[in-house]
Residue, then its C-alpha position, 0 to 999 in steps of 0.5 A: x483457710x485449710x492451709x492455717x489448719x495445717x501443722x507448721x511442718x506441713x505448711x513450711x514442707x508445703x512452702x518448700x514444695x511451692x518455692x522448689x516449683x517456682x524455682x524450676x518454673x522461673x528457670x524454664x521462662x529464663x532459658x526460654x526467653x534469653x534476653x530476659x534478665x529479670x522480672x517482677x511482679x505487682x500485687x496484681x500479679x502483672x509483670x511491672x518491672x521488666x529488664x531485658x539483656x541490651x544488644x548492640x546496636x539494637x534497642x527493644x521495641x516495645x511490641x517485644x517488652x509487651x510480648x515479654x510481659x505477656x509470657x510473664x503474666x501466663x507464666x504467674x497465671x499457670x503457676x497459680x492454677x498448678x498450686x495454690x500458693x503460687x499465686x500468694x508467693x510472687x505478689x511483689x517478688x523480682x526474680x534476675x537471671x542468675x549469671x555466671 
């Protein structure tokens, strides 16, 4: 409830503060997972939709979709314990690798 005290400045510099940190988060979780191309989260903040990178003549087990969905998951949980809108900002966000 302290947020809704805040000016609207306040509340959109912290909400700039919280996308910048997801923002460098999410690409820590993609440049250490390289197959992952992208990801979303549920209401829950469980990883629901996962999409990994298929390889040639290899098919993903799903012990490594499990292992994926589990960073994933400690990734929300570390964000949300690090700021106190993390939590609020990826309830039913989808996040992909940005390709170039």
């Amino acid at each position: 409830m302290e947020h809704e005290r805040l000016s609207p400045r306040v509340q959109e510099i912290e909400r700039e503060r919280s996308e910048a940190l997801i923002a460098a988060r999410t690409k820590e979780l993609f440049d250490r997972l390289p197959p992952l191309l992208g990801f979303s989260f549920d209401e829950a903040l469980s990883a629901c939709e996962v999409e990994l990178q298929p390889w040639p003549g290899h098919a993903w087990g799903r012990d490594v979709y499990d292992e994926v969905r589990t960073l994933i998951t400690d990734f929300a949980a570390e964000l949300a314990a690090e700021d106190p809108q993390g939590d609020e900002l990826l309830r039913g966000r989808t996040f992909a690798r940005h390709l170039h």
